[in-house]
N, C-alpha and C positions, 0 to 999 in steps of 0.2 A: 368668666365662670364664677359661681360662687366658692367662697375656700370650703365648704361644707362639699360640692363635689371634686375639688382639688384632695382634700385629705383622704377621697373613700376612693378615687381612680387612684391613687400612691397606695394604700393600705394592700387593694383589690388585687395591682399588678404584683406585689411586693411578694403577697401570699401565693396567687398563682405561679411566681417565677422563682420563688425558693422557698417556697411551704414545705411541708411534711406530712407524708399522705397517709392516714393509718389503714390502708386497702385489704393489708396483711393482720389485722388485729380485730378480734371480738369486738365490735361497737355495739353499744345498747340501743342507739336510736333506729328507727325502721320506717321503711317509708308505708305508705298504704298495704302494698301487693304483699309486705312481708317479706321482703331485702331488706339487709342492712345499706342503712344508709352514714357512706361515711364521709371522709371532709380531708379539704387538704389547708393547713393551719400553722399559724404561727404565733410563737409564743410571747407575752409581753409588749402590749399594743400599746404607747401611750398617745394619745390626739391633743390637744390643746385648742377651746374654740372662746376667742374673744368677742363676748357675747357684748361689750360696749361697741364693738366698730362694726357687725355682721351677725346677722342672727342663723344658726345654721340648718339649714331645711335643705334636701336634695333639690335640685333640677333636675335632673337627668333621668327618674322619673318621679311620682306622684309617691309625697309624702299624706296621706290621710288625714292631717294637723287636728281636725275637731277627734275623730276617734283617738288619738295618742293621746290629747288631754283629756277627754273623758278619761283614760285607763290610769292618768296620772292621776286626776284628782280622785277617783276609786278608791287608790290605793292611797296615798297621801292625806287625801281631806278627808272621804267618807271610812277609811282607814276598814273596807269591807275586803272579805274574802268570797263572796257571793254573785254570782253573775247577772246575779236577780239586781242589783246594784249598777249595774253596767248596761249602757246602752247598743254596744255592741258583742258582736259573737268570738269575739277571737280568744277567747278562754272558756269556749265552750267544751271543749275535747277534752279538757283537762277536770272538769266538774262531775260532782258525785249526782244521782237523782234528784237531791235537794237546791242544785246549785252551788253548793260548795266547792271549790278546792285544796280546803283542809286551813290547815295551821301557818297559813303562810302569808306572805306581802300583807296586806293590810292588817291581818289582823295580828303579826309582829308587830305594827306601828301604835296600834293600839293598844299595848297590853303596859298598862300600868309599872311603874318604877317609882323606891321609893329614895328622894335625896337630902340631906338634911334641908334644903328649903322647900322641901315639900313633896307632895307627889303627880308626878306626869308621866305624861307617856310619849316614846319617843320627839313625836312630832311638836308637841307642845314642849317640851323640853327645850328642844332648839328655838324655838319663838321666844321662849323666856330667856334666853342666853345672849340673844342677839337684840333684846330689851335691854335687860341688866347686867349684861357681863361681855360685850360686843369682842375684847379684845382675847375673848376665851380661846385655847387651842384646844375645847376636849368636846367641840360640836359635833359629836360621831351617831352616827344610825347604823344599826345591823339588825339586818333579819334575818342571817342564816344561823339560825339559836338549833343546838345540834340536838338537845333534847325534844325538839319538838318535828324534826323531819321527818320523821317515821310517822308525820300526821300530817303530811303535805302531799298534796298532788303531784304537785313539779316542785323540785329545788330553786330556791330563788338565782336567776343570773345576775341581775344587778343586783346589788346585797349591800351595800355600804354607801352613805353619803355622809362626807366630813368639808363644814363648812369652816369659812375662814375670813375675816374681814379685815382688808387691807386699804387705811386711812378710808373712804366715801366706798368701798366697790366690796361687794361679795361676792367670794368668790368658790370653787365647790372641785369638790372630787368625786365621781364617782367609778365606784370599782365595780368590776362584771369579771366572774371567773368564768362564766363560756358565753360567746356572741355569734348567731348566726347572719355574716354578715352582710348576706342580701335581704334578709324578711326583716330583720330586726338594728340593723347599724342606727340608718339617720332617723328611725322611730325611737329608740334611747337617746338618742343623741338629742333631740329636739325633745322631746319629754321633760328631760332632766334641765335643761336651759331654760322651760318655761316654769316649773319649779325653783330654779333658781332666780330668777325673777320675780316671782309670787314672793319666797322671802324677801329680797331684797326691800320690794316694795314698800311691803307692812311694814319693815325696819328701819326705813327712811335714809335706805341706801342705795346704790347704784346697782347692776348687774355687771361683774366682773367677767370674770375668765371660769371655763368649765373644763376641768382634765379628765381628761378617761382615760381609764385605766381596763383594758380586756387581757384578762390573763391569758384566754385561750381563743381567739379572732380563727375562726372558721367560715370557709365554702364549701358545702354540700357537693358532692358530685354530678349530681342533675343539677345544682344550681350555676356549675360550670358556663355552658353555652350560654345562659340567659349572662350572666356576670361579662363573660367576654361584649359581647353585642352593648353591655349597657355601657361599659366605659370606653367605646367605641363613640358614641353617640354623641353629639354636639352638646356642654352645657349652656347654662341661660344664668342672667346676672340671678343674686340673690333677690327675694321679695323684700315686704317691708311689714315688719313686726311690731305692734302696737299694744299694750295693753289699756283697761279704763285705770285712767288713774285716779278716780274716786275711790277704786276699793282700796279698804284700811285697815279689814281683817282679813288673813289669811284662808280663814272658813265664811268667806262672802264670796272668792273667786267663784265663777262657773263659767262654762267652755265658751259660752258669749262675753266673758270678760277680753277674750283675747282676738286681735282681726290679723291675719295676713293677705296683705295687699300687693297687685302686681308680682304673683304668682305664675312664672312660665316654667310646663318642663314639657318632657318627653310623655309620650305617650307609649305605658308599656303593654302591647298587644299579646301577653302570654298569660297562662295560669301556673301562678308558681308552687311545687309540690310544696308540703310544708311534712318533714322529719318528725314523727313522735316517740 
């Protein structure tokens, strides 16, 4: 099996077999009908995915690889908050008439900062640091800017990447204070490894190790039964992860920069609710 479905059937069992159910507590999330939609969860998740030996994409069923990185480079490259931006619908629900979903993910990344070598904005900042300052410990991104939430759609889940390079390898942290961890695990997971890659790249270094960090790793109640069934299911080796390695700027990637090859999983035959 791949260690991408190794770490999520351990995580999956771990929370269903001594999570913490909040059944008894006001939850804010709701599902369609208008029930509270609650989760049973454990706290302080940490994964570790060595993106040099295995690149981590589920098997066991279908990760959607082209739409996760269209949403990465959205928010990353084109640094938009607009869905009009995005090729797909999965932040639809969350968008005002205009297409917006306020003050958040990208356009955190974009918002200008000023340092004495100049001024950038988040994402460029880190491109200039891992240019001219490679063995820097202060490569940090945050979007969760408290003054500006009261103008965000949804609060950002992943919210923090803190890069790090060690001798040829880069390597990354990202922190998630809540993961819903059937819709959204091995779609962050894979996201963030193919951004971590895209820096390395540009930087003329390797692609290290990725740590995740989920404060708060949730299952859905209805996402129960489907969870059980999926880590039942027979995994398949990992694929194989390529990007072009002509590109040499960071804002040249686009979602045809990247191919995964020999691609087997499960086939999942349900519609799964999605909590808002």
């Amino acid at each position: 099996m791949s260690k991408a479905d190794d770490i999520f059937i351990s995580n999956c069992k771990d929370i269903l077999d001594t999570g913490f159910w909040d059944t008894e507590l006001n939850v804010r999330p709701k599902w369609d009908d208008g029930s509270p939609a609650h989760t049973v969860k454990k706290f302080g998740i940490v994964n570790r995915y060595d993106l040099s030996d295995e690149f981590p994409i589920l098997t066991l069923r279908q990760t959607y690889y082209k739409n996760a990185i269209d949403e990465i480079l959205w928010i990353w490259q084109k640094k938009s908050s607009n869905i009009k931006d995005l090729n797909s619908k999965i932040w639809n629900q969350w968008a005002d008439s205009e297409g917006s979903i306020g003050k958040a993910y990208g356009y955190q990344l974009g918002v200008k900062h000023t340092y004495p070598e100049g001024e950038f904005d988040q994402v460029d900042r880190l491109l200039y640091e891992l240019k001219n300052n490679p063995c820097s410990r202060r490569m940090v991104t945050n979007i969760y800017v408290h003054r500006d939430l009261q103008y965000m759609n949804l609060y950002p889940c992943a919210y923090s990447l803190t890069l790090n390079v060690t001798g040829d390898k880069l390597n990354g942290i990202l922190n998630q204070r809540s993961q819903d961890m059937l819709v959204a695990n091995n779609w962050n997971v894979f996201q963030y490894s193919v951004l971590l890659t895209m820096f390395a790249q540009v930087s003329g270094l390797r692609a290290g190790e990725l740590v995740h960090v989920i404060a708060d790793a949730h299952i859905y109640d209805r996402h129960v039964p489907v969870i059980k069934d999926l880590i039942s299911l027979k995994p398949h080796k990992a694929p194989i992860f390529e990007t072009d390695r002509s590109v040499k700027s960071f804002y040249d990637f686009t979602v045809d920069s990247f191919k995964v090859s020999d691609y087997v999983f499960n086939k999942l035959d349900v519609k799964i609710p999605i909590a808002v």
